[in-house]
C-alpha positions as CSV (number, residue, x, y, z in Angstrom):
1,X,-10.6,25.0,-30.9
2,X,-12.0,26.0,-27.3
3,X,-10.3,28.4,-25.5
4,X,-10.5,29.7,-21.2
5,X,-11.1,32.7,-20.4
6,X,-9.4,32.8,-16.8
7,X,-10.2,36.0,-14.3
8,X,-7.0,35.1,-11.5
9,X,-6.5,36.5,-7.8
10,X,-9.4,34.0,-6.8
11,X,-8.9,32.3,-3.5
12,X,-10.4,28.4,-3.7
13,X,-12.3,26.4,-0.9
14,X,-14.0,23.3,-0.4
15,X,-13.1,19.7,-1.3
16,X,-12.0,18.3,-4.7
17,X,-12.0,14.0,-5.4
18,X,-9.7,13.3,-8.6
19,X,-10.5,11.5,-11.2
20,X,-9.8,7.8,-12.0
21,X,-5.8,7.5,-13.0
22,X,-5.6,7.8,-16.9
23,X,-3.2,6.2,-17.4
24,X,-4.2,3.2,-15.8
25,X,-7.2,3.3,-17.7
26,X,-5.6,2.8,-20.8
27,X,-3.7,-0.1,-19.5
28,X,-6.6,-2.0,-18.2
29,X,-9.1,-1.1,-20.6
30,X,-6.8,-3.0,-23.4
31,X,-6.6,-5.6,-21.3
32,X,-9.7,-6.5,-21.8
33,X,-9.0,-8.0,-25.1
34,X,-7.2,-10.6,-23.8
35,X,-10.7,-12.9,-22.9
36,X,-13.9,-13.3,-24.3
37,X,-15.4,-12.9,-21.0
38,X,-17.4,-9.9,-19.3
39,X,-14.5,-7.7,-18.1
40,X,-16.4,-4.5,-16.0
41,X,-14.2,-1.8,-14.8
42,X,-15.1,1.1,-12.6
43,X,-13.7,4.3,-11.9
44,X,-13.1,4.8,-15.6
45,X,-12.3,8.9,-16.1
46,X,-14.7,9.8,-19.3
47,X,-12.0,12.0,-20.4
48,X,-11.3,12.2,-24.5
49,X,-8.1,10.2,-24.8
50,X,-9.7,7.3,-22.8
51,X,-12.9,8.0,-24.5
52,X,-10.9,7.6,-27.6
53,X,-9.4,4.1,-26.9
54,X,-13.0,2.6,-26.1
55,X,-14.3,3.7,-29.7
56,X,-11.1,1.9,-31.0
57,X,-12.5,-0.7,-28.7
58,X,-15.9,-0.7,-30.3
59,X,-14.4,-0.9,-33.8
60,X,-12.6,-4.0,-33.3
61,X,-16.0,-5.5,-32.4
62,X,-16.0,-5.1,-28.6
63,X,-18.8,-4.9,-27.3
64,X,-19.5,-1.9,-24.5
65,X,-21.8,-1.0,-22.0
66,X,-22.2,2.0,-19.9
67,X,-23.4,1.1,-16.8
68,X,-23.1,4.2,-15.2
69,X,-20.9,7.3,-14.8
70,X,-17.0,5.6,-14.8
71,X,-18.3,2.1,-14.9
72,X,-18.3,-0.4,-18.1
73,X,-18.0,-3.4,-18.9
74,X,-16.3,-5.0,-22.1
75,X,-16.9,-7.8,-23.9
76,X,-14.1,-8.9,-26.6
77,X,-15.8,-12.3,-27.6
78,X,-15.9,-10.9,-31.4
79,X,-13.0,-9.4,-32.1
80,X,-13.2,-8.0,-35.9
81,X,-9.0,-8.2,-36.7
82,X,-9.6,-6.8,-40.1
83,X,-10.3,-3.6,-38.8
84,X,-7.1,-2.7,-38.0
85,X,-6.3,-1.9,-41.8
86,X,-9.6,0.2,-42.3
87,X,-8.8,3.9,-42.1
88,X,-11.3,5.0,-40.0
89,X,-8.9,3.0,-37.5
90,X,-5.9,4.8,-38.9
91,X,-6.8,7.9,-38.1
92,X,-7.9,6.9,-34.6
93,X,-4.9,5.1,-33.3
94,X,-2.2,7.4,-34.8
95,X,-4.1,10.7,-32.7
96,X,-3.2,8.6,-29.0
97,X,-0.4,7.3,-28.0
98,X,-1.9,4.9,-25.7
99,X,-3.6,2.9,-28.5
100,X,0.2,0.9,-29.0
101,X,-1.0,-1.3,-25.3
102,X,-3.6,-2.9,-28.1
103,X,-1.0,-4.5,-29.6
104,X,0.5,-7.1,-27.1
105,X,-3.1,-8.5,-26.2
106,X,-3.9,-8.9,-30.2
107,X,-0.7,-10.4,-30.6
108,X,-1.1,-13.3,-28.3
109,X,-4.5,-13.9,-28.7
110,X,-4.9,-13.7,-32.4
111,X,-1.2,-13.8,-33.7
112,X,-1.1,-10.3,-35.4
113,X,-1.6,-6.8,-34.8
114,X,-1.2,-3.6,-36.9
115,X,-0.9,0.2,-35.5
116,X,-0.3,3.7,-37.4
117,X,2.9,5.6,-35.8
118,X,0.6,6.7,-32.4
119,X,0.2,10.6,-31.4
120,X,0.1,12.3,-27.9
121,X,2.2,14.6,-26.5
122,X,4.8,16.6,-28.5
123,X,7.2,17.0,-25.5
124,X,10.0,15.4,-27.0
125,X,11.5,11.7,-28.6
126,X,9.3,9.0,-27.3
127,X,10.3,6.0,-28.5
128,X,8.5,2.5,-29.2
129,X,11.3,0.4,-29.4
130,X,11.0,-1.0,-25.9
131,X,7.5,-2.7,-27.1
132,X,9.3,-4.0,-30.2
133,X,12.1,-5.8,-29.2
134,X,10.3,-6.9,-26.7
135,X,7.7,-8.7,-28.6
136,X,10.6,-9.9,-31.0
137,X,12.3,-11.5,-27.7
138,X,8.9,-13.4,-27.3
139,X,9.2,-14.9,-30.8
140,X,7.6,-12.0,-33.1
141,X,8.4,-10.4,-36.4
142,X,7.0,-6.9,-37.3
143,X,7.7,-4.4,-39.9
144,X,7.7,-0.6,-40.1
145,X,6.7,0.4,-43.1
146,X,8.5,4.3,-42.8
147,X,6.3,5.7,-45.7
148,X,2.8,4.9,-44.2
149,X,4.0,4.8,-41.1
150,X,2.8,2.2,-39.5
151,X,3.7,-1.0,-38.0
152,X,2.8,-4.9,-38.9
153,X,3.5,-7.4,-36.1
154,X,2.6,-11.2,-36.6
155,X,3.7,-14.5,-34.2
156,X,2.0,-17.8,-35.0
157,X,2.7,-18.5,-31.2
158,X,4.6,-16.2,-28.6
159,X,7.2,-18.3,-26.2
160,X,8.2,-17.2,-22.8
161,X,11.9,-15.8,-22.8
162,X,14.1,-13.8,-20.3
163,X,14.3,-9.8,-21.7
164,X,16.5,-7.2,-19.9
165,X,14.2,-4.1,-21.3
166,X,16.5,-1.1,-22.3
167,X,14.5,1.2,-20.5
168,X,11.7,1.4,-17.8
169,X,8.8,2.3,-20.1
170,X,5.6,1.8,-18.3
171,X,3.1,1.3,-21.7
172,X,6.4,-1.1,-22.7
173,X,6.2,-3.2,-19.9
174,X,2.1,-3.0,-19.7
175,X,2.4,-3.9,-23.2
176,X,5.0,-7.1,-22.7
177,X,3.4,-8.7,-19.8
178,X,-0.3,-8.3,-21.5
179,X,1.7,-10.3,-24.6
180,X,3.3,-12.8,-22.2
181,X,0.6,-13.6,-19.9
182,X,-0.4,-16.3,-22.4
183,X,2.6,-16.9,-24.0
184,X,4.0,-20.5,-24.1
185,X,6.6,-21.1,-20.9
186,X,8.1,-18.1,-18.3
187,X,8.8,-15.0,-19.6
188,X,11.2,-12.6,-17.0
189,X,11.3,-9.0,-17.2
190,X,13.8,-7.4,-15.6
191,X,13.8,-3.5,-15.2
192,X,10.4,-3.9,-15.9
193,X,8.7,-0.7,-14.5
194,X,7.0,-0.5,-11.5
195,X,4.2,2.3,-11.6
196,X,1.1,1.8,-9.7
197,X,-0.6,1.6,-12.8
198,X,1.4,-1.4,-13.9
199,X,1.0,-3.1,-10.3
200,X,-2.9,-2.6,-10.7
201,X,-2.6,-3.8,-14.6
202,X,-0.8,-7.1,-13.1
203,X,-3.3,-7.4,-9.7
204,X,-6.2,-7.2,-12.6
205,X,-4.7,-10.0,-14.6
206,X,-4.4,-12.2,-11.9
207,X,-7.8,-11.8,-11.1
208,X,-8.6,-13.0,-14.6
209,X,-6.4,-16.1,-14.0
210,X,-2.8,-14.6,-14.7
211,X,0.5,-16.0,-12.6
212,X,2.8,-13.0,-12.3
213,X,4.9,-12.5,-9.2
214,X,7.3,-9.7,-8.5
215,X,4.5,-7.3,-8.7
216,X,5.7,-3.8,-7.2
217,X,9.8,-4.5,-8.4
218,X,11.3,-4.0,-11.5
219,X,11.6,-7.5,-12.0
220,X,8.3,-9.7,-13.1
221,X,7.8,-13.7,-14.0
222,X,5.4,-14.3,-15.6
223,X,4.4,-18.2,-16.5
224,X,1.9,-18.1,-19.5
225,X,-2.1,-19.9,-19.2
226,X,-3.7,-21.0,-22.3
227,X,-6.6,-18.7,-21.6
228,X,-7.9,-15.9,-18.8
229,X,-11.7,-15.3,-17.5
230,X,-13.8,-11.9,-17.0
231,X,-13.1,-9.9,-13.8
232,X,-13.9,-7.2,-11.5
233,X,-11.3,-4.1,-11.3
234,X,-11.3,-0.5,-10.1
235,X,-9.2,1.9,-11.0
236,X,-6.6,3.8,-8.6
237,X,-7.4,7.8,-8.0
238,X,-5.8,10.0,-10.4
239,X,-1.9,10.6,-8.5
240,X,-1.2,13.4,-11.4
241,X,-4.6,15.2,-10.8
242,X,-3.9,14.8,-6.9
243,X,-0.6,16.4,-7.4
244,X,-2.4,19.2,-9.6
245,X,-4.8,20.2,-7.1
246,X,-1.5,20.1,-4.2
247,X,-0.2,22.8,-6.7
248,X,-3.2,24.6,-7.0
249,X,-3.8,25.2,-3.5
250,X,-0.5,26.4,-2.8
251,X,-0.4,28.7,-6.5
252,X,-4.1,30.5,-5.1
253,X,-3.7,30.3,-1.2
254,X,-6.6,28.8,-1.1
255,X,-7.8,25.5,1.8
256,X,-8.7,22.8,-0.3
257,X,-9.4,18.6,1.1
258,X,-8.6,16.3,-1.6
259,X,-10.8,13.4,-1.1
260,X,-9.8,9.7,-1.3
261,X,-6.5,10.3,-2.9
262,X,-5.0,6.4,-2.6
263,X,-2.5,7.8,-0.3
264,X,-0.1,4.9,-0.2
265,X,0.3,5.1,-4.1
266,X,1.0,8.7,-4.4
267,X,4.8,7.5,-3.0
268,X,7.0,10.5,-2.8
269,X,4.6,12.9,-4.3
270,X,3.3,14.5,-1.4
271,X,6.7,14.7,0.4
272,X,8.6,16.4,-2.5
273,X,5.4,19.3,-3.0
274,X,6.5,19.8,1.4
275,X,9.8,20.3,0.3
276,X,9.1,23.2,-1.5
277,X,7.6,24.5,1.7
278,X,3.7,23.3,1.0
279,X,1.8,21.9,4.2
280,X,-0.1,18.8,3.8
281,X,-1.8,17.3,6.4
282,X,-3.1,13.7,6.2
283,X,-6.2,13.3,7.2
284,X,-7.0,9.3,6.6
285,X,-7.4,8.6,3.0
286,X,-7.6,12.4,2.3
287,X,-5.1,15.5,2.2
288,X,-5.9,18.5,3.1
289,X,-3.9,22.3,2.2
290,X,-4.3,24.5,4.6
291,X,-5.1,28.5,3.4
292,X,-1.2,30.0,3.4
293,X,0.1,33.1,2.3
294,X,3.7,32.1,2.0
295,X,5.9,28.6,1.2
296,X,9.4,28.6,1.6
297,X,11.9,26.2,-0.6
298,X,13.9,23.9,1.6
299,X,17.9,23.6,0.9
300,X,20.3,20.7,0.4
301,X,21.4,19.3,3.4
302,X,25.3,21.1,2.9
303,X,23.1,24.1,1.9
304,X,23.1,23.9,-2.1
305,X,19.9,24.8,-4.1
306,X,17.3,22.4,-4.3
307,X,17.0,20.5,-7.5
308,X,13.7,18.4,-8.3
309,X,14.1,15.8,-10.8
310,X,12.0,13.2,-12.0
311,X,12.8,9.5,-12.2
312,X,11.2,5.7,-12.6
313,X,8.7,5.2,-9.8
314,X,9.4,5.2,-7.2
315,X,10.9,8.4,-8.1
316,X,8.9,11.4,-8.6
317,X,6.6,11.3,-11.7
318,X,7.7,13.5,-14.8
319,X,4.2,14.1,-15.2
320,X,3.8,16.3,-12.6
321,X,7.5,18.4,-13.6
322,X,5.4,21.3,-15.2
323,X,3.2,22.1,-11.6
324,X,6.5,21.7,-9.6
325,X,8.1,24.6,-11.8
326,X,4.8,26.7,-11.7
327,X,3.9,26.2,-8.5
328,X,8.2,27.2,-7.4
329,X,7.6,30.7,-8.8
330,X,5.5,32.0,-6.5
331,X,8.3,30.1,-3.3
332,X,10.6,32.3,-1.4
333,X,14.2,30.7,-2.7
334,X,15.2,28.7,-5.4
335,X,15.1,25.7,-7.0
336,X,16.7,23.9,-9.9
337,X,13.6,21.6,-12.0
338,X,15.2,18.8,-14.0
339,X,13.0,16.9,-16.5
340,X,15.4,14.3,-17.5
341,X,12.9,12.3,-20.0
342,X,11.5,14.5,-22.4
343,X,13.7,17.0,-24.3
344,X,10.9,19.4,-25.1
345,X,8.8,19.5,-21.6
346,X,10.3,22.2,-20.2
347,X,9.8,24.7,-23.6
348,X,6.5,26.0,-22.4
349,X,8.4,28.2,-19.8
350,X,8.8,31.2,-22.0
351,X,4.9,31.3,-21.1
352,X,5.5,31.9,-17.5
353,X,7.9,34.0,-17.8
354,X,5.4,36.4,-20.5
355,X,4.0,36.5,-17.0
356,X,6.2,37.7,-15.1
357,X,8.1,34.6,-13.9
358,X,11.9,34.8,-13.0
359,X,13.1,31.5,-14.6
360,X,16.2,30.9,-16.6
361,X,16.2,28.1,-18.9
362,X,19.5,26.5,-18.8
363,X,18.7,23.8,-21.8
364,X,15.8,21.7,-23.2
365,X,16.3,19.6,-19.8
366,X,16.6,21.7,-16.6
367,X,15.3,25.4,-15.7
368,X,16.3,27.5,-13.2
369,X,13.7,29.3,-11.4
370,X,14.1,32.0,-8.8
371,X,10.9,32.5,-6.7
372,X,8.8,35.5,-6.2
373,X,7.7,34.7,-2.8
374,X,4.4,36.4,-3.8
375,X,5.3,39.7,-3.5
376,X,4.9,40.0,-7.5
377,X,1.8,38.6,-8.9
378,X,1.9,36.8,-12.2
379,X,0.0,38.9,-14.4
380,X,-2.3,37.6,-17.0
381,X,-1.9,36.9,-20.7
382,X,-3.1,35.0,-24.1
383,X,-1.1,31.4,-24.9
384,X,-1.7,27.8,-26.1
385,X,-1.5,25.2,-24.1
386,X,1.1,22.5,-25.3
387,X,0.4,19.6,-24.0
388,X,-1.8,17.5,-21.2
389,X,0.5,19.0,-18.5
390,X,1.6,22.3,-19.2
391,X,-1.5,22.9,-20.2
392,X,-2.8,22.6,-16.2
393,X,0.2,23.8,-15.1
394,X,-0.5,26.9,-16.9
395,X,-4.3,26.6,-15.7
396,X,-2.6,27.1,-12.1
397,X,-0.3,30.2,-13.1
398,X,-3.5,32.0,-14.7
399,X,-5.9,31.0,-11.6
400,X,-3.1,32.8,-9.7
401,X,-2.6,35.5,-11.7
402,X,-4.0,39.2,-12.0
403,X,-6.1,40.2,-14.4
404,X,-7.3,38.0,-17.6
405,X,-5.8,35.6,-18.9
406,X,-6.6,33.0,-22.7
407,X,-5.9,29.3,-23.1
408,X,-6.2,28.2,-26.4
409,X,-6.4,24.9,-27.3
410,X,-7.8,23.6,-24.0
411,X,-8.5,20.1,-26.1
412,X,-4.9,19.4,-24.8
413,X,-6.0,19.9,-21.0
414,X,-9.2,17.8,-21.2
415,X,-7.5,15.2,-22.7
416,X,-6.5,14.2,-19.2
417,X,-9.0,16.2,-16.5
418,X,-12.7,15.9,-16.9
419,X,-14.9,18.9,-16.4
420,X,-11.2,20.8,-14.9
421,X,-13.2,24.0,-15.4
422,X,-16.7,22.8,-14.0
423,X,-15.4,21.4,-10.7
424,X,-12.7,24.5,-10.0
425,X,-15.4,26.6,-10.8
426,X,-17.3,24.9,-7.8
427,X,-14.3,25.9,-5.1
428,X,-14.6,29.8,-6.2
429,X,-12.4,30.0,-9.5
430,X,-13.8,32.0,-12.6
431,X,-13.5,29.9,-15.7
432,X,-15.1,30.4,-18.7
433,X,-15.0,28.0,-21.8
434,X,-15.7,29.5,-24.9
């Protein structure tokens, strides 16, 4: 287990570029089982859950080239199915979540698929039954097998077929349209969701030879093809690690540029940091914090507290929950944080307040937190970092912090942020892995 070593009070300067988007990686990256033609994607982030799907990749018998930093390209023209009951494959799928989006490309391609009970996060109940009914609806039977653990899905041919889904899940919806694109007939998904990493998951299709329209609602047709071709795709920036840095600039003080940041995909992100009293200037295609000692939390119009919640795109991104409540601690006024999707999100609170934060948690859903306006520093402090999220969210509060702080289990944070501590360390922060 690798750990931080965090010295805080460090103001940051100089220009950051995010990453590739994760999860948009994941997405497209499976999708490049669906041909056996040269699929070469750049702007891939080489962080270890995406790193973790390609080797899954490789298993199955696709071949993989490197062709430089964040470029590859795949090649699925010998697909090994049989590997899917070998252990080695086990143990890989069931330690990330994202390895279920194999399932609907398998399944119409090659009729069958099989996947261990998938890992990730522990931040509450996430369930799978989105994908499941949905493939049912498109003429497949699977079966959970509750003692292994594991699922066994099979359809001799998928047909086309109108699905209301019961809830916007974004891998369930990546995961139906990659099953439907060459499914026999039009298949309709209505509250499909809408991300930008499912738009650029559909754009990429039809550039392999895909008919979807409705791209960008939460309504899709698609009209299956008997087969799709190789293709060209890029990869959005990162909107979670653009949101990150936002956070981080405020937490330290510190004038930071983030470079290149896909502005017209971050939707309300930027907007909803302001209203917690953050300035952000646009500067083309980059955002740029300005040094500040102070940020103020905006009311309701009639004068209530401010609540932040998250919802479907093109809400505001649960993802980026944790930095809102870190970065609100260090405001001058209050705000109410909401994480309506995950029950267990929220827990890693009792952290921040170890460090001097003023937050009430009022249940597993929605915390309370009164800022300190800066005139109490967090102080530093040993803890484990959770999950993807907290675990940067907590990277801010200890960067901001006096004195020393630990993060255990750091695995968790560069799951999702490549070389976090390399390129921080770069602005002026003191990071040390050990």
């Amino acid at each position: 287990m690798a750990t931080f070593k965090i010295e805080g009070g460090y103001r940051l300067k100089g220009e950051l570029q995010p990453q590739g988007a994760k999860n948009e990686a994941l997405e497209v990256i499976c999708a490049s089982l669906l041909t056996p033609k040269d699929v070469t994607i750049h702007n891939i982030p080489e962080i270890s859950d995406v790193l973790k799907l390609i080797e899954i990749l490789k298993g199955l018998g696709v071949s993989v080239t490197r062709l430089a930093k964040g470029r590859y390209t795949f090649n699925a023209s010998s697909i090994q199915v049989d590997y899917l009951k070998s252990e080695e494959y086990k143990n890989q799928a069931s330690s990330l979540r994202g390895s279920i989006m194999i399932i609907g490309p398998l399944l119409t391609r090659f009729g069958k698929g099989f996947i261990p009970q998938p890992g990730g996060d522990k931040i509450g109940r996430r369930r799978l039954d989105t994908h499941f009914i949905g493939f049912q609806k498109l003429g497949a039977t699977f079966d959970f097998d509750a003692i292994n653990h594991c699922f066994t899905i099979s359809a001799p041919r998928l047909k086309g077929e109108y699905m209301l889904l019961d809830e916007a899940s974004v891998t369930g919806t990546a995961n139906l349209i990659m099953a439907a694109v060459m499914a026999e007939g039009t298949t309709t998904l209505y509250n499909a969701a809408c991300e930008p990493y499912v738009q650029q998951l559909c754009k990429m299709l039809i550039s392999m030879g895909a008919k979807i329209s409705g791209i960008g609602s939460n309504l899709l047709t698609i009209e299956g093809v008997t087969s799709l071709g190789g293709c060209l795709h890029t990869i959005l920036p990162d909107m979670i690690e653009v949101g990150s840095f936002i956070g981080l600039a405020a937490m330290t003080g510190s004038e930071i540029t983030i470079k290149n940041v896909g502005v017209h995909h971050l939707g309300i992100i930027p907007d909803s940091f302001r209203r917690l009293g953050i300035d952000i200037e646009q500067r083309h295609d980059d955002l740029y914090i300005p040094e500040k000692n102070n940020y103020e939390i905006e009311t309701h119009i009639d004068g209530s507290i401010m609540t932040i919640a998250d919802a479907p795109w093109p809400g505001l991104t649960p993802d980026l929950l944790s930095v809102f409540l870190v970065v609100a601690t260090q405001a001058k006024g209050s705000v109410l944080i909401h994480q309506k999707m995950f029950e267990s999100r929220l827990f890693f609170v009792d952290k921040l307040i170890d460090m001097g934060a003023q937050i009430i948690l009022c249940d597993p859903h929605r915390a309370t937190v009164i800022g300190l306006n800066k005139k109490h520093a967090l102080y530093g402090t040993k803890m484990t970092s959770p999950d993807i999220r907290a675990g940067i969210a907590l990277l801010i509060a200890t960067l901001s912090a006096e004195g020393v702080s630990i993060i255990d289990n750091i695995e968790q944070i560069d799951r999702g942020y490549e070389n976090i501590d390399v390129r921080l360390n770069a602005l002026g922060a003191h990071i040390t892995r050990i």
